[in-house]
C-alpha positions as CSV (number, residue, x, y, z in Angstrom):
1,X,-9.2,3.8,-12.0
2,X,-6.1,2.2,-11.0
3,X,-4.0,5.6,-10.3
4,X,-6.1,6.3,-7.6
5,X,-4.8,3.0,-6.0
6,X,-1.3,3.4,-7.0
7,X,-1.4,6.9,-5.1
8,X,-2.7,5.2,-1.9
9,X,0.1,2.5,-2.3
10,X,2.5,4.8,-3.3
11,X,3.7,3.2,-6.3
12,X,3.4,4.3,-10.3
13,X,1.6,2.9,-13.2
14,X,4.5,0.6,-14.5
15,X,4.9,-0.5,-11.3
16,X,0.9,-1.5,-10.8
17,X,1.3,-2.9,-14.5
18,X,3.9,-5.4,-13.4
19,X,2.7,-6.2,-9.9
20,X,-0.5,-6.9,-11.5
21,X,1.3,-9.4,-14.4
22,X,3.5,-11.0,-11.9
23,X,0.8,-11.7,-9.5
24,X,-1.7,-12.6,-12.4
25,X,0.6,-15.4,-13.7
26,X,1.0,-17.5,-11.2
27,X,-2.3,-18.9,-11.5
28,X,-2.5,-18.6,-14.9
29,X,0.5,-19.1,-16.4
30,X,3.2,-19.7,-13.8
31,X,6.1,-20.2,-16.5
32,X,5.9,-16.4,-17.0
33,X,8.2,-14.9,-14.2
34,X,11.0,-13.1,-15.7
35,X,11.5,-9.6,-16.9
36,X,11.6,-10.5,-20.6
37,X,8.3,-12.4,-20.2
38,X,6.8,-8.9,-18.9
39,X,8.1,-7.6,-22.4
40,X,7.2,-10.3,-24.8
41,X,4.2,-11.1,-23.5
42,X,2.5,-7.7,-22.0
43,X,4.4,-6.0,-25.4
44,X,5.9,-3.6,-22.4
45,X,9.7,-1.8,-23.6
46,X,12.7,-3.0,-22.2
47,X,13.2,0.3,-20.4
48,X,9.8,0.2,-18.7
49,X,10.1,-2.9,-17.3
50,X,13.7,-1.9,-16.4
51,X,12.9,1.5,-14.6
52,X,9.4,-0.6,-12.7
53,X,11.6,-3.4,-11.2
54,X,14.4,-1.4,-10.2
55,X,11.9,0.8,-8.1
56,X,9.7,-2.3,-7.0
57,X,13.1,-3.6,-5.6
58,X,14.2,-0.3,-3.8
59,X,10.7,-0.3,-2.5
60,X,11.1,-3.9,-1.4
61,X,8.3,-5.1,-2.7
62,X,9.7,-7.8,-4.7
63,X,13.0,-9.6,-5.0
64,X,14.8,-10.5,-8.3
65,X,17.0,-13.6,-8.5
66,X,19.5,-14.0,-11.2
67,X,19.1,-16.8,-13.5
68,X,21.8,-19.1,-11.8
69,X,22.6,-20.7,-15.8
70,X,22.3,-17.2,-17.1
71,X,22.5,-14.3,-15.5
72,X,21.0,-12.2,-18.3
73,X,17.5,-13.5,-17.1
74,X,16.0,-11.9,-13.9
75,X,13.2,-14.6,-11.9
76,X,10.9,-11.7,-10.5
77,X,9.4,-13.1,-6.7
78,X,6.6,-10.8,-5.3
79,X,6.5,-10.4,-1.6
80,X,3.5,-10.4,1.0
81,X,3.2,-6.6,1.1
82,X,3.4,-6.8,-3.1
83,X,0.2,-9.7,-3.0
84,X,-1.8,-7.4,-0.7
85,X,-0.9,-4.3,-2.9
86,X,-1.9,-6.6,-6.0
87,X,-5.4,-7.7,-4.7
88,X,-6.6,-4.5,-4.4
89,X,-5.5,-3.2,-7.7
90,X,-7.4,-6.8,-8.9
91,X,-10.4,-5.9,-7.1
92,X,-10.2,-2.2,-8.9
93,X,-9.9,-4.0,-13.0
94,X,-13.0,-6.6,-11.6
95,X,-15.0,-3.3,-10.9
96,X,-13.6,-1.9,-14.1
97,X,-14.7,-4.5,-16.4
98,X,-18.1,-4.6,-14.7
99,X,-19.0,-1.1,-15.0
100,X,-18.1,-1.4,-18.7
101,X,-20.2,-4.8,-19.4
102,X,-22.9,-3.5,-16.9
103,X,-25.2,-2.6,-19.9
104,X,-24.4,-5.0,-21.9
105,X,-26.7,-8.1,-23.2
Protein backbone atom coordinates (compact mmCIF):
# COMPACT_ATOMS: atom_id res chain seq x y z
CA UNK A 1 0.00 0.00 0.00
CA UNK A 2 2.82 2.30 0.65
CA UNK A 3 4.50 2.15 -2.99
CA UNK A 4 1.69 3.80 -4.36
CA UNK A 5 2.65 6.76 -2.02
CA UNK A 6 6.27 6.61 -2.55
CA UNK A 7 5.48 6.95 -6.42
CA UNK A 8 3.43 10.14 -5.79
CA UNK A 9 6.29 11.44 -3.60
CA UNK A 10 8.83 10.29 -5.70
CA UNK A 11 10.87 8.48 -3.38
CA UNK A 12 11.63 4.42 -2.89
CA UNK A 13 10.72 1.91 -0.32
CA UNK A 14 13.99 2.34 1.81
CA UNK A 15 13.52 5.72 1.67
CA UNK A 16 9.68 5.55 2.98
CA UNK A 17 11.15 2.87 5.57
CA UNK A 18 13.44 5.50 7.10
CA UNK A 19 11.30 8.59 6.75
CA UNK A 20 8.71 6.69 8.45
CA UNK A 21 11.36 5.42 11.52
CA UNK A 22 12.85 8.86 11.79
CA UNK A 23 9.69 10.57 11.92
CA UNK A 24 8.10 7.80 14.18
CA UNK A 25 10.78 8.20 16.87
CA UNK A 26 10.59 11.32 17.94
CA UNK A 27 7.56 10.85 19.75
CA UNK A 28 8.31 7.60 20.72
CA UNK A 29 11.67 7.19 21.32
CA UNK A 30 13.54 10.33 20.50
CA UNK A 31 17.08 8.87 21.52
CA UNK A 32 16.84 6.95 18.25
CA UNK A 33 18.19 9.36 15.51
CA UNK A 34 21.20 8.01 14.01
CA UNK A 35 21.90 5.72 11.11
CA UNK A 36 23.03 2.81 13.17
CA UNK A 37 19.83 3.07 15.33
CA UNK A 38 17.91 2.55 11.86
CA UNK A 39 20.03 -0.76 11.75
CA UNK A 40 19.99 -2.07 15.15
CA UNK A 41 16.75 -1.34 15.89
CA UNK A 42 14.60 -1.72 12.48
CA UNK A 43 17.19 -4.89 11.86
CA UNK A 44 17.70 -2.82 8.34
CA UNK A 45 21.65 -3.62 6.47
CA UNK A 46 24.14 -1.21 6.69
CA UNK A 47 24.03 -0.79 2.93
CA UNK A 48 20.24 -0.03 2.90
CA UNK A 49 20.37 2.46 5.22
CA UNK A 50 23.50 3.73 3.48
CA UNK A 51 22.11 3.91 -0.15
CA UNK A 52 18.28 5.56 1.54
CA UNK A 53 20.12 8.46 3.29
CA UNK A 54 22.44 9.30 0.68
CA UNK A 55 19.30 9.72 -1.67
CA UNK A 56 17.10 11.31 1.06
CA UNK A 57 19.98 13.90 1.29
CA UNK A 58 20.36 14.55 -2.52
CA UNK A 59 16.67 14.85 -2.52
CA UNK A 60 16.92 17.29 0.43
CA UNK A 61 14.68 15.90 2.36
CA UNK A 62 16.74 15.48 5.35
CA UNK A 63 20.04 16.67 6.61
CA UNK A 64 22.69 14.53 8.38
CA UNK A 65 24.99 16.10 10.97
CA UNK A 66 28.24 14.39 11.94
CA UNK A 67 28.61 13.38 15.43
CA UNK A 68 30.81 16.32 16.52
CA UNK A 69 32.70 13.60 19.27
CA UNK A 70 32.68 11.03 16.55
CA UNK A 71 32.32 11.36 13.30
CA UNK A 72 31.48 7.70 12.63
CA UNK A 73 27.89 8.50 13.92
CA UNK A 74 25.45 10.36 11.48
CA UNK A 75 22.32 12.52 13.62
CA UNK A 76 19.62 12.10 10.85
CA UNK A 77 17.21 15.71 10.96
CA UNK A 78 14.06 15.39 8.83
CA UNK A 79 12.86 18.50 7.17
CA UNK A 80 9.27 20.10 6.61
CA UNK A 81 8.76 18.65 3.12
CA UNK A 82 10.14 15.00 4.79
CA UNK A 83 7.21 15.47 7.95
CA UNK A 84 4.49 16.19 5.24
CA UNK A 85 5.85 13.28 3.00
CA UNK A 86 5.83 11.12 6.42
CA UNK A 87 2.14 11.85 7.44
CA UNK A 88 0.79 10.67 4.58
CA UNK A 89 2.76 7.44 4.43
CA UNK A 90 1.45 7.27 8.41
CA UNK A 91 -2.04 7.88 7.43
CA UNK A 92 -1.53 4.84 4.63
CA UNK A 93 -0.01 1.99 7.70
CA UNK A 94 -3.21 3.51 10.05
CA UNK A 95 -5.50 2.35 7.09
CA UNK A 96 -3.37 -0.66 6.68
CA UNK A 97 -3.66 -1.99 10.10
CA UNK A 98 -7.35 -1.25 10.01
CA UNK A 99 -8.35 -3.04 7.07
CA UNK A 100 -6.40 -6.07 8.50
CA UNK A 101 -8.05 -5.87 12.19
CA UNK A 102 -11.45 -4.84 10.51
CA UNK A 103 -12.91 -8.31 11.12
CA UNK A 104 -11.40 -9.05 13.86
CA UNK A 105 -13.10 -9.54 17.52
Amino acid sequence: MCEDECKQHNITLPECNLLLFFTNNPANNPEYHTSIDAVNIRLFSKAYVSKAIYSLTNKQLITVVHDEKDRRYQHIKINSAAMKIAQQLQKVQCNFVEKLTRKLS
